[in-house]
VEXDREN-2710 file (C-alpha; in Angstrom, 1 decimal):
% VEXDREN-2710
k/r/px/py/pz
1/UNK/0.0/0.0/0.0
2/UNK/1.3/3.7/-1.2
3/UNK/2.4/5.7/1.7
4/UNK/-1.0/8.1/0.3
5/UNK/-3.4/5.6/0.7
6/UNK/-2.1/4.8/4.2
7/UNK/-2.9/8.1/4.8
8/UNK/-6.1/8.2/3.9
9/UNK/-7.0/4.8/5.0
10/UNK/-6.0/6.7/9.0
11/UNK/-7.8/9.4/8.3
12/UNK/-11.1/7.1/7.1
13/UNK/-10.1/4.9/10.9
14/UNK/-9.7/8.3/12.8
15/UNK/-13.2/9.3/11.5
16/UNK/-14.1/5.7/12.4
17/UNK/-12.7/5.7/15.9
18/UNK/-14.8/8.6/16.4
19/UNK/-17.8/7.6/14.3
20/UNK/-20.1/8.4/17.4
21/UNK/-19.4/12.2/17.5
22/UNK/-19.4/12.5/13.7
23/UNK/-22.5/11.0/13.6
24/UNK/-24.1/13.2/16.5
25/UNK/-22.9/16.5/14.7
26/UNK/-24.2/15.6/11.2
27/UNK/-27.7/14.2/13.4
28/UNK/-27.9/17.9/14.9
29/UNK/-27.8/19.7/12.0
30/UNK/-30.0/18.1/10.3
31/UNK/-32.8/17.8/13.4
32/UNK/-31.9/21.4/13.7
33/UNK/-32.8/22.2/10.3
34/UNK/-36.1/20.4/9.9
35/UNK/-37.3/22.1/12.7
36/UNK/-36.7/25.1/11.4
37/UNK/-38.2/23.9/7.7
38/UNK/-41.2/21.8/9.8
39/UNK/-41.7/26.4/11.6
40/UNK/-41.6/27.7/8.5
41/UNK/-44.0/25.8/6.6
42/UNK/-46.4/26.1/8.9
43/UNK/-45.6/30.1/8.5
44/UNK/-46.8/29.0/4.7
45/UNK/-50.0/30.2/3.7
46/UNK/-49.8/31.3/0.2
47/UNK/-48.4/31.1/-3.1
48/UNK/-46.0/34.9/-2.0
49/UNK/-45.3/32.6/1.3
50/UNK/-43.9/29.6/-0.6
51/UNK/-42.4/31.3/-3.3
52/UNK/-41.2/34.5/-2.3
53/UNK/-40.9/33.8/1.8
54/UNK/-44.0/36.5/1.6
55/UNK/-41.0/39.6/0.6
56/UNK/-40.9/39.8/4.5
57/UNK/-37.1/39.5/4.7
58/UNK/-34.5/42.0/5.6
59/UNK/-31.8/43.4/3.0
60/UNK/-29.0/41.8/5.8
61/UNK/-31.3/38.7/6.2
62/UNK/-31.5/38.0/2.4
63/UNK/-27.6/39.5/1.8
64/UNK/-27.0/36.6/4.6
65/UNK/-29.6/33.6/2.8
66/UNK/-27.9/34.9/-0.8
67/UNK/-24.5/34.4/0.5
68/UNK/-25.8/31.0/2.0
69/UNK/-27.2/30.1/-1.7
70/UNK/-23.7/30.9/-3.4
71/UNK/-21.3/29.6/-0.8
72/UNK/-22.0/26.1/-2.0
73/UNK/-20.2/23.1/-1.8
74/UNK/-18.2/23.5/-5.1
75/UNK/-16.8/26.8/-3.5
76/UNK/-15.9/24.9/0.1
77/UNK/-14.8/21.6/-1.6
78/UNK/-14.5/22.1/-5.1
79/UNK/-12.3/25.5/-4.8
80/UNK/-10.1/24.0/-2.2
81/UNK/-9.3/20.9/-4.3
82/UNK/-8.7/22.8/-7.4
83/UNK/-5.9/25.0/-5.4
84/UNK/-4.4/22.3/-4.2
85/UNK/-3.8/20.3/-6.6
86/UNK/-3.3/22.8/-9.8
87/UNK/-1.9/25.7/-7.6
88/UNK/-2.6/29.5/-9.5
89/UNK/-4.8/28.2/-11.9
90/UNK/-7.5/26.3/-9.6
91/UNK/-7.7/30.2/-7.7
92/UNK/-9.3/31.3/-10.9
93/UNK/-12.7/29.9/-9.5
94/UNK/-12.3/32.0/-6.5
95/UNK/-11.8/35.3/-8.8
96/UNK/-14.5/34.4/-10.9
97/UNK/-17.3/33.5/-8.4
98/UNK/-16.6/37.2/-6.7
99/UNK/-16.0/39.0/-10.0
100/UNK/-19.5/37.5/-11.0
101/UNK/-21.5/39.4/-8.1
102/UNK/-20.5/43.0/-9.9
103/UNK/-22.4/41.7/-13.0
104/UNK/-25.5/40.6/-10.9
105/UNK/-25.1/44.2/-9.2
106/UNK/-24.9/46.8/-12.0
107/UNK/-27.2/45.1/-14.2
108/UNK/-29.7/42.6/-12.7
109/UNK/-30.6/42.7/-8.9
110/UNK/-32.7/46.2/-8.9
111/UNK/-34.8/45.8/-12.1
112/UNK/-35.4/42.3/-11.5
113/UNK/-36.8/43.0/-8.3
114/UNK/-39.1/45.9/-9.8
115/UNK/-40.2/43.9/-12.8
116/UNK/-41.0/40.6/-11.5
117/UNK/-42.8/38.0/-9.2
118/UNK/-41.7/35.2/-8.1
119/UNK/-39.7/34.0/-10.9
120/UNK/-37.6/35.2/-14.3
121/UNK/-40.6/33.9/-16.5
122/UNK/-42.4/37.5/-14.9
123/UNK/-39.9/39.5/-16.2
124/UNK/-40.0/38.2/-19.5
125/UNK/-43.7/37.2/-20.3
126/UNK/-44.7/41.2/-19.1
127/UNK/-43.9/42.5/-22.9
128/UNK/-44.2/39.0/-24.7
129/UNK/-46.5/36.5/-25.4
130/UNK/-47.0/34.7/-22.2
131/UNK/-47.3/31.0/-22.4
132/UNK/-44.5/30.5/-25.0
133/UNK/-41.6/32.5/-23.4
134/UNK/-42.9/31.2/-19.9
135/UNK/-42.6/27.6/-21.3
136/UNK/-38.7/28.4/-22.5
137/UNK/-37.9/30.4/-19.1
138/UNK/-39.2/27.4/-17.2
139/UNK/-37.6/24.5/-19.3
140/UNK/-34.2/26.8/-19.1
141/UNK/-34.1/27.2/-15.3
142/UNK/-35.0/23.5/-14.9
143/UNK/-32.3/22.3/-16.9
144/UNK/-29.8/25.1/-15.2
145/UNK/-30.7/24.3/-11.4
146/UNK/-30.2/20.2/-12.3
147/UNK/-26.9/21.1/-13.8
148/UNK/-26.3/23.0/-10.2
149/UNK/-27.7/20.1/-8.4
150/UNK/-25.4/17.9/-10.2
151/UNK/-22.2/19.5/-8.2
152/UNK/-24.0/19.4/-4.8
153/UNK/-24.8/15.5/-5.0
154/UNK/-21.0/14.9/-6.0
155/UNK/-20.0/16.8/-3.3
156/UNK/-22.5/15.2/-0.7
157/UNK/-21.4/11.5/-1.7
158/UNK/-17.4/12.0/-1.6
159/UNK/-18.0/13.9/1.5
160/UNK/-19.5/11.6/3.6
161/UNK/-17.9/8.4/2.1
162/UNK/-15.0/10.0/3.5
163/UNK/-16.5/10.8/7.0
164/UNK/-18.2/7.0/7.1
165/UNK/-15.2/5.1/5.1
166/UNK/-17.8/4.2/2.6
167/UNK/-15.8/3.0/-0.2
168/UNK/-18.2/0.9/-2.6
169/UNK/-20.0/2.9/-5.6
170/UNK/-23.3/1.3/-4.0
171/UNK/-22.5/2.9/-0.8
172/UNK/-22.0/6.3/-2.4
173/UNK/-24.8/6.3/-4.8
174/UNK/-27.3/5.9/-1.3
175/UNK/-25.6/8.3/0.3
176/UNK/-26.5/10.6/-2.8
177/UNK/-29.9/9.4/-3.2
178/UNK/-30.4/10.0/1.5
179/UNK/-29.2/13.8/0.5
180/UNK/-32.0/13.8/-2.5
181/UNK/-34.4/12.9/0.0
182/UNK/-34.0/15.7/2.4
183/UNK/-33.9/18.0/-0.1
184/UNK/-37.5/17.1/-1.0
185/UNK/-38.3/17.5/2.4
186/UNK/-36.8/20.8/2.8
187/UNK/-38.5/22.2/0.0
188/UNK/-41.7/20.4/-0.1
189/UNK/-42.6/21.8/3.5
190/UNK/-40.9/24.6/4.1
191/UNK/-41.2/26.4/1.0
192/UNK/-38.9/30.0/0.6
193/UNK/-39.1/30.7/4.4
194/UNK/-37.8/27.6/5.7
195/UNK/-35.0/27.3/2.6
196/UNK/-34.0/31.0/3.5
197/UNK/-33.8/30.2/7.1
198/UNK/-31.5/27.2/6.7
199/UNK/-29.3/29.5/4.4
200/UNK/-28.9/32.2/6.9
201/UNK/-27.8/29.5/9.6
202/UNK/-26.2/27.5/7.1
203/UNK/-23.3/30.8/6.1
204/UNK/-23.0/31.6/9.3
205/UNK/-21.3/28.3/10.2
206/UNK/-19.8/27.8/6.7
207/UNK/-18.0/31.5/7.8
208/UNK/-17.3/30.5/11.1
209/UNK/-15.7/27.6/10.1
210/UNK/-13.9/29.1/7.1
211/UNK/-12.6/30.9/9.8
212/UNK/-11.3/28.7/11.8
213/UNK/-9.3/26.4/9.5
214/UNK/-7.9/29.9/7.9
215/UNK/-6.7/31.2/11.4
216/UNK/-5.3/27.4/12.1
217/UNK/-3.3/27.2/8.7
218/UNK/-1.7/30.7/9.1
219/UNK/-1.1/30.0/12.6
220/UNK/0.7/27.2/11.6
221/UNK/3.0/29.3/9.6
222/UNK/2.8/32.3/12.1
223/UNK/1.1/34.4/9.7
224/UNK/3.5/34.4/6.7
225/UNK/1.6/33.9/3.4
226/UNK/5.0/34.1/2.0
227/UNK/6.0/30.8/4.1
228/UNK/2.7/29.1/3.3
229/UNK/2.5/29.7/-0.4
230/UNK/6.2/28.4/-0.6
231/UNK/5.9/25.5/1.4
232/UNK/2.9/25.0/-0.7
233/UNK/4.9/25.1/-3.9
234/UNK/7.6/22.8/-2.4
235/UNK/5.4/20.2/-1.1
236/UNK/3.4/19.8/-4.8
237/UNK/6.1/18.5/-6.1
238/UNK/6.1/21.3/-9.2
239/UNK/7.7/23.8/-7.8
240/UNK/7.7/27.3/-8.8
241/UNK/5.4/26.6/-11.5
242/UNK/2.6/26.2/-8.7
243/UNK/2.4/29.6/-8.0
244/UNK/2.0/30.1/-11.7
245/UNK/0.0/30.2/-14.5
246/UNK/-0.7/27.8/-16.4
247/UNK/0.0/24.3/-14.5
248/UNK/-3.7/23.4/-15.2
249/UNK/-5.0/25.8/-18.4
250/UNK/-1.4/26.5/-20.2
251/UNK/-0.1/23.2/-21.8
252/UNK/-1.8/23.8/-25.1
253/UNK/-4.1/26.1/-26.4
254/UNK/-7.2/24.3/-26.2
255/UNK/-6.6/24.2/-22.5
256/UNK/-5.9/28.1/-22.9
257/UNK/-9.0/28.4/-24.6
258/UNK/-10.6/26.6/-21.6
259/UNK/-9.3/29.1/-19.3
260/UNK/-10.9/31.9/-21.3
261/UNK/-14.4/29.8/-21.5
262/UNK/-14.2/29.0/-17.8
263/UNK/-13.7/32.9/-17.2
264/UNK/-16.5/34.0/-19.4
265/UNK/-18.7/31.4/-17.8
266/UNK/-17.9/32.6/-14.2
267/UNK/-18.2/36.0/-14.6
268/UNK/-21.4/36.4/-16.5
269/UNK/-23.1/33.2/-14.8
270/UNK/-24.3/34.4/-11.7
271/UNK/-26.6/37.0/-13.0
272/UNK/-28.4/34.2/-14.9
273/UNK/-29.0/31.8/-12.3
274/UNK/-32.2/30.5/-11.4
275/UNK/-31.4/30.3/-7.8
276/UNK/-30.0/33.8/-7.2
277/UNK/-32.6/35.4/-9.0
278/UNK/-35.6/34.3/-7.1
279/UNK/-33.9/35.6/-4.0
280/UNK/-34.0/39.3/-5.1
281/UNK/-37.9/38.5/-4.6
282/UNK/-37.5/37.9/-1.1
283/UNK/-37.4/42.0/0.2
284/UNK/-40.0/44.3/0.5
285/UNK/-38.5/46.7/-2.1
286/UNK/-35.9/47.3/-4.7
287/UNK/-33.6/49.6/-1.7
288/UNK/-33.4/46.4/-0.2
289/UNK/-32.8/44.0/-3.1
290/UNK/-29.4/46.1/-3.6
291/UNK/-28.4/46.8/0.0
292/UNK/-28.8/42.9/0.0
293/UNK/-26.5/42.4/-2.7
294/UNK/-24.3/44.7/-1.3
295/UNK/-24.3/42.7/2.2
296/UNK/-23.6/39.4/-0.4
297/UNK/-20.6/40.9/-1.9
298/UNK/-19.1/42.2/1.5
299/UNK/-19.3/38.3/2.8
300/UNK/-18.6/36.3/0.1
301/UNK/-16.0/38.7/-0.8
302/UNK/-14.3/37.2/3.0
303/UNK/-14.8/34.0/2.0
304/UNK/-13.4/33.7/-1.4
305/UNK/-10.3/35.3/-0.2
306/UNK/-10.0/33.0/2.6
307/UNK/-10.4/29.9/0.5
308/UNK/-6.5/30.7/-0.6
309/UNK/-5.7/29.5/2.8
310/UNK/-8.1/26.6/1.9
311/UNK/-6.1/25.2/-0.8
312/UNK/-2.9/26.4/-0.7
313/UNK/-2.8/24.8/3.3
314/UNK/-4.0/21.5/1.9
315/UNK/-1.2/21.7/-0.6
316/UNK/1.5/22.6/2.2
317/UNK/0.7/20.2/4.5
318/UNK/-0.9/16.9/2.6
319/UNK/1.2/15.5/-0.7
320/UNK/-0.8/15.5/-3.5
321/UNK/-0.6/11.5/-3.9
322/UNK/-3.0/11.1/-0.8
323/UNK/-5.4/14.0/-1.9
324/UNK/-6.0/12.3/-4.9
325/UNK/-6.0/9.3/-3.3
326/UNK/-9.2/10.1/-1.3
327/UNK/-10.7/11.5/-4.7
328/UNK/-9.1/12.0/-7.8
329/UNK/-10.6/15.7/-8.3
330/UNK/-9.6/17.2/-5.1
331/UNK/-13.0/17.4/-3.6
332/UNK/-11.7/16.0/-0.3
333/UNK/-8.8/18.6/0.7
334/UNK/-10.8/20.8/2.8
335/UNK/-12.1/17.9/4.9
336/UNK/-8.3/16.2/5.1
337/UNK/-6.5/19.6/5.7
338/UNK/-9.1/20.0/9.0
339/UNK/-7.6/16.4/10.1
340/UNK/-4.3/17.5/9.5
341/UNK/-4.5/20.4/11.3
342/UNK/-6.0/18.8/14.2
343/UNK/-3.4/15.9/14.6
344/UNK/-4.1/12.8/11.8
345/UNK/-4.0/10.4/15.1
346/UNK/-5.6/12.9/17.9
347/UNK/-9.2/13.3/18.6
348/UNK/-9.1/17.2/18.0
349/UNK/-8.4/15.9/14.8
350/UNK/-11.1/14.0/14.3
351/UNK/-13.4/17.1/16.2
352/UNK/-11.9/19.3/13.7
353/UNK/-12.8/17.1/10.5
354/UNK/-16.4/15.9/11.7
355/UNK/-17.3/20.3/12.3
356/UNK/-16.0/20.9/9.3
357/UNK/-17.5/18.1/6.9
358/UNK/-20.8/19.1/9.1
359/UNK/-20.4/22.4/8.1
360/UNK/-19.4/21.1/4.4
361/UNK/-22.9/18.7/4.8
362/UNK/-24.9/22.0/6.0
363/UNK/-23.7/23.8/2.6
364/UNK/-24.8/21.4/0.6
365/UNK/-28.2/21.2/2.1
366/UNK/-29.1/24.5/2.0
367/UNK/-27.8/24.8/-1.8
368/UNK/-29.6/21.8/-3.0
369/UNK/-32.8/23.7/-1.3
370/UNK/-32.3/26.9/-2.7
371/UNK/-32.1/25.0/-6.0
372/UNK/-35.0/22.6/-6.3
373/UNK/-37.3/25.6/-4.5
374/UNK/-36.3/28.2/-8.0
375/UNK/-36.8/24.7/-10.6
376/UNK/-40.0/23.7/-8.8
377/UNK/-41.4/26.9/-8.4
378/UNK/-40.9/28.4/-12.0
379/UNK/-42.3/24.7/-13.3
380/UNK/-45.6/25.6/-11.1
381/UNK/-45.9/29.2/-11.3
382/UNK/-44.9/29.1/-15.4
383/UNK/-45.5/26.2/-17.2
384/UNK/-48.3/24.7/-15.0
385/UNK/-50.3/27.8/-13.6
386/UNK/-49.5/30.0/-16.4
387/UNK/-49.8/27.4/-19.9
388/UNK/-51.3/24.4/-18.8
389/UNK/-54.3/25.9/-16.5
390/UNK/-53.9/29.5/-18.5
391/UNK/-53.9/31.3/-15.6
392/UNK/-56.9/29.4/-14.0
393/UNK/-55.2/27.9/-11.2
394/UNK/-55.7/28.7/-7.8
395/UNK/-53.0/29.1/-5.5
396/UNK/-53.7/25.9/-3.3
397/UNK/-53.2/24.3/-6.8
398/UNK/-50.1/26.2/-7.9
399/UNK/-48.1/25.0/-4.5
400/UNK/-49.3/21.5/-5.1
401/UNK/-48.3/21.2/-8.1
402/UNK/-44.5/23.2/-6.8
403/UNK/-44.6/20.4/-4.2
404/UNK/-44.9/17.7/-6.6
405/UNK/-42.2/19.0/-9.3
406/UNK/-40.1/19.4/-6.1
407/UNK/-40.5/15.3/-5.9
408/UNK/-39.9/14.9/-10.0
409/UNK/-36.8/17.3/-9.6
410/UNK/-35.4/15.4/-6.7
411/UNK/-35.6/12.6/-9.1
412/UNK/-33.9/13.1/-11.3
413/UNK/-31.0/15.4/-9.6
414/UNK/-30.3/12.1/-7.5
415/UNK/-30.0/9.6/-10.8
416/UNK/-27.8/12.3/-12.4
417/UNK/-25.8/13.0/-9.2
418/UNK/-24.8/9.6/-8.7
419/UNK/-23.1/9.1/-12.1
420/UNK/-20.9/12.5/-11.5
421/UNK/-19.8/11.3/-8.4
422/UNK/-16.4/11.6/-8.7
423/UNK/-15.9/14.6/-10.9
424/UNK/-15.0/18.1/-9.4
425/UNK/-17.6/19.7/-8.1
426/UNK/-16.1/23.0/-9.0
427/UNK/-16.2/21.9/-12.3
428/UNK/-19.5/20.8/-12.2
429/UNK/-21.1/24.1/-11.0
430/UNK/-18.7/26.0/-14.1
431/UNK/-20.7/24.0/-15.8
432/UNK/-24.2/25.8/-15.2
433/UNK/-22.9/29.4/-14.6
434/UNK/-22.5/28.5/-18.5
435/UNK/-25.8/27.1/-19.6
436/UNK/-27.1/30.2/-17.2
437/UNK/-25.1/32.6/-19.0
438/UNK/-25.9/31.1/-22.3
439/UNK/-30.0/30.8/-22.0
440/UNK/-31.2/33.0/-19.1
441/UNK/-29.0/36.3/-19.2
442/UNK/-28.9/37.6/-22.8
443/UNK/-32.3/37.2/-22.8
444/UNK/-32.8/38.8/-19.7
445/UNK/-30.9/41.9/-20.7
446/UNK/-32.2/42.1/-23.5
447/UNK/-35.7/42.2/-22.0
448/UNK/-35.0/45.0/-19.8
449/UNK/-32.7/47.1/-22.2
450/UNK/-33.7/47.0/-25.4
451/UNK/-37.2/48.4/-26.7
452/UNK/-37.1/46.1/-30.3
453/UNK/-36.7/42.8/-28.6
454/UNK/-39.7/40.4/-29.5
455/UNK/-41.2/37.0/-28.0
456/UNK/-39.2/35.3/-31.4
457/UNK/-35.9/36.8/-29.7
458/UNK/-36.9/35.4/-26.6
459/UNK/-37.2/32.0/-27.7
460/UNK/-34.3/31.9/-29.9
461/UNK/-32.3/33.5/-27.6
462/UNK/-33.2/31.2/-24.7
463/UNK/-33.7/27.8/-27.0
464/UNK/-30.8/28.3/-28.7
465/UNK/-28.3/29.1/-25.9
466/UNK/-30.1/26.3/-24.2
467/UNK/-29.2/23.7/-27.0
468/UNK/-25.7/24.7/-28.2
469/UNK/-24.3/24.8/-24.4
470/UNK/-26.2/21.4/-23.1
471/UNK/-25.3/20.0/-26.4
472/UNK/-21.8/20.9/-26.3
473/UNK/-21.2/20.2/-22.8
474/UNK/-22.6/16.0/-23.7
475/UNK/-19.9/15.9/-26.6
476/UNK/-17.0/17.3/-24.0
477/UNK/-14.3/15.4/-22.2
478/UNK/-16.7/16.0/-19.2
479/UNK/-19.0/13.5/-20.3
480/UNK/-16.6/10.9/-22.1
481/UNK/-13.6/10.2/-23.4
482/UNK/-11.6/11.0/-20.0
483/UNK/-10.3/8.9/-17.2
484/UNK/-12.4/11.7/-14.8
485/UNK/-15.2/11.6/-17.1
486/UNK/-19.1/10.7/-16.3
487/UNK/-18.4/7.8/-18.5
488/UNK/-14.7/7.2/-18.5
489/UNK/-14.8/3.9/-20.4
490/UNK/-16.4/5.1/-23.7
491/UNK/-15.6/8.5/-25.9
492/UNK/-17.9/10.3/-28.0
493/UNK/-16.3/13.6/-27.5
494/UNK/-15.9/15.8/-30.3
495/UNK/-15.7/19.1/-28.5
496/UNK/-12.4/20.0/-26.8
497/UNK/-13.3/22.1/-24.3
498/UNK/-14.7/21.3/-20.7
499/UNK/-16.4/24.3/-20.6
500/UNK/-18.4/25.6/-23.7
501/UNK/-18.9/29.2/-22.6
502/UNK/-16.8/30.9/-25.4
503/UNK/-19.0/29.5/-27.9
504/UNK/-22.2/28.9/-26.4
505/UNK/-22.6/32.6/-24.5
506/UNK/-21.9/34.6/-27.4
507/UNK/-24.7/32.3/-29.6
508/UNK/-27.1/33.1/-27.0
509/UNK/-26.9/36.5/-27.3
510/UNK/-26.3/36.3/-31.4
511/UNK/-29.4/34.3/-31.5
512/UNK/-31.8/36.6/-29.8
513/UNK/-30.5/40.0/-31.8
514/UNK/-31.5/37.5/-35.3
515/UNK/-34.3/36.3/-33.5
516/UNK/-36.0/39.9/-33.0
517/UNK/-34.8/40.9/-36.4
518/UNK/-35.7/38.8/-38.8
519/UNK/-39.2/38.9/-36.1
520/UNK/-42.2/40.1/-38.2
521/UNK/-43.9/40.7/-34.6
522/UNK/-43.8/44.5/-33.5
523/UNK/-43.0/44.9/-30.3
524/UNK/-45.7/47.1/-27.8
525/UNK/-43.4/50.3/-27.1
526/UNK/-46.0/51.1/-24.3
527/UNK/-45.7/47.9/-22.5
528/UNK/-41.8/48.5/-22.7
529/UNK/-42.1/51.9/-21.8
530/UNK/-44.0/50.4/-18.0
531/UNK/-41.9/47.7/-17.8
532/UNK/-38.2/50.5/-17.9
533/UNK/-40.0/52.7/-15.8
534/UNK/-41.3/49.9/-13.3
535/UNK/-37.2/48.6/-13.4
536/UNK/-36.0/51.7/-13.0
537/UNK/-38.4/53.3/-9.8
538/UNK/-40.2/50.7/-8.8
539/UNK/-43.4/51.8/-9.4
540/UNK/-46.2/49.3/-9.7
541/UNK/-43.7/46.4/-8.2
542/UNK/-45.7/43.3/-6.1
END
């Protein structure tokens, strides 16, 4: 046996050893959190309840519930891993996330909140036709918050494999499907009230703890990043070229082209998100939509930066062999480098790892929430109360039919999740900020910004960004053709890139300018003239 797989193999004993207290912590959060979902839904008593958490929360509240939604567990495990196994360039995810919230900012978070509902299928269906562009902004969130969900089951089954020594694919794949059920739970009874509540609890221990290990790794090397990031360097095994670009995106130029798609995906993601954009209809006005985002930037901000002590500590003080020996994409480092700090053979060790994969556990549960509450919602609200029933349905029927596309979502998130097990979940969520960015925002801006855009616009726009990335992304080594791949053993990849950003974003938004003009429709200037005044002020805003 390899001196790494020793390592891990003490680590998986240490957490075994201490099985008890792991088990307790994990059982407490979750108790914990179903009482606040089993409060909450009994808080419930309308549609604005289950969708919107009836717009009674704070700007700090929902600042505090968004930065719970985005902290998920590719940034805590994925983001870690990256950094410590490729060095500069697995930091990138880090920049982007943050850079990402500026987009959301400046162009999205206020006018959203003036111009919609519940969900993004308001914003657009006010100056279109409703039941087509409502069936495309429903379709296009779905497939965009199961693409999320995808990264949040991978995370769940590594992270808990590791924590229980599960080692057989049967073993994980329950673990995955246990996480699926919750998350039906969560949503199913405690609507946008409870979800928000278990994301305010859920950042405040995901900070605290990010914390912690942060002020433990610099400790260990008496506050000198300089120390760290060259220990870090020397203990990689590469050297110098650690703390450089390229050791992951610089070998060729396709992987330099990746760079530049990951990048692209990042930063214009997050303002397309399904997830993030229903939370903007959680305040009481536009003020407080932006002071909430501004609240979001100030602590994610924190926690980006501190995820540099994340991965650059794992790197310093576990060799790479026995990172990737407890998972090939690095998903485990956060986890391992709270053991290590602790003492691999001490019980403080084994404290440290079962708070911080607790904490890890929490992140993923409140993420998964957030998720299937903005896919199940927009299925009820647009495609089933808005084109099936045609705007017949009663509310009592439009929650019922939320709670049961929260069941059908679930579904299929835990099937898909257990195939990607063992990809990076940092990967994995790059992933969706892409198909977001390539569907949701061009249409989005273009809905709010510019007077000639028609429902043909919409749809292309939408259908078209829709298609190229998902198709794209199925013909990419992410899917086949690669030892990490969903499918290692067989290769139909024809597209080199993991990412398909750089081709897919721009199409989006190429396909909703043809759309609109080669559109025989003319749009209704008075209906765009409310809808830029209602962005801009306000006025007339549920």
């Amino acid at each position: 046996m390899s001196p790494a797989m020793t390592q891990v193999q003490l680590a998986a004993n240490e957490a075994s050893e201490h099985r008890p207290l792991i088990i307790t912590l994990f059982a407490l959060f979750v108790v914990a959190t179903l009482f606040i979902t089993v409060w909450a839904g009994r808080q419930t008593k309308d549609a604005a309840d289950f969708y919107a958490g009836g717009r009674s929360f704070s700007a700090f509240q929902n600042g505090l519930a968004v930065s719970g939604d985005y902290m998920s567990a590719a940034s805590f495990l994925g983001i870690a891993g990256a950094i410590a196994l490729f060095g500069y360039d697995g930091f990138l995810y880090s920049i982007g996330f943050l850079v990402a919230w500026l987009v959301a900012l400046l162009l999205v978070a206020e006018p959203l909140r003036n111009s919609g509902r519940y969900t993004m299928g308001d914003v657009l269906a006010y100056r279109m036709r409703q039941r087509p562009v409502r069936t495309a902004a429903g379709t296009s969130t779905i497939v965009v918050s199961i693409f999320y969900l995808l990264a949040q089951m991978a995370g769940a089954g590594v992270l808990v494999s590791l924590l229980l020594g599960i080692t057989s694919d049967a073993g994980k794949i329950l673990i995955v499907g246990l996480v699926g059920v919750l998350m039906i739970v969560y949503v199913s009874i405690g609507g946008m009230k409870g979800t928000t509540w278990v994301q305010m609890v859920k950042a405040v221990l995901l900070i605290g703890g990010t914390i912690l290990i942060t002020f433990l790794v610099l400790l260990k090397f008496n506050f000198n990043i300089s120390d760290l990031l060259g220990k870090a360097a020397e203990n990689s095994g590469k050297g110098a070229a650690f703390l450089e670009p390229g050791l992951q995106y610089g070998a060729t130029g396709t992987s330099k082209l990746d760079f530049i798609s990951l990048g692209i995906a990042l930063v214009l993601g997050t303002a397309g998100l399904p997830h993030i954009l229903i939370r903007f209809y959680t305040v009481p006005n536009a003020k407080a939509a932006r002071k909430s985002v501004n609240w979001a930037i100030g602590i994610i901000g924190g926690f980006y930066l501190m995820t540099i002590a994340l991965g650059f500590g794992a790197a310093a003080l576990i060799s790479q062999d026995e990172i990737i020996a407890s998972n090939p994409s690095g998903n485990t480092a956060a986890p391992l480098l709270a053991l290590h700090l602790g003492g691999v053979d001490s019980a403080w060790g084994a404290i440290l790892l079962a708070t911080i994969s607790a904490v890890a556990f929490a992140t993923i549960l409140a993420v998964v929430a957030g998720l299937t509450l903005a896919s199940s919602s927009s299925f009820a609200h647009d495609i089933y109360a808005n084109v099936i029933r045609k705007g017949q349905a009663t509310e009592k029927e439009e929650v019922r039919a939320a709670r049961l596309a929260t069941i059908g979502i679930g579904a299929v998130s835990i099937l898909l999740g257990a195939l990607a097990r063992d990809l990076n979940v940092a990967g994995l969520v790059a992933l969706a900020f892409a198909v977001a960015a390539s569907a949701n925002l061009p249409t989005i801006l273009y809905s709010l910004f510019w007077k000639r855009f028609t429902t043909q616009g919409a749809l292309w726009s939408i259908y078209g960004g829709l298609i190229v990335a998902v198709g794209l992304v199925l013909f990419s080594p992410v899917v086949s053709g690669d030892p990490k791949a969903m499918f290692p053993d067989v290769d139909f990849a024809w597209f080199p890139l993991k990412n398909p950003g750089i081709i897919s974003i721009p199409f989006g938004f190429l396909m909703g300018w043809l759309g609109t003009v080669l559109s025989k429709e003319e749009p209704d200037a008075g209906k765009y003239a409310e809808l830029e005044v209602r962005s801009l002020t306000g006025t007339g805003a549920h």
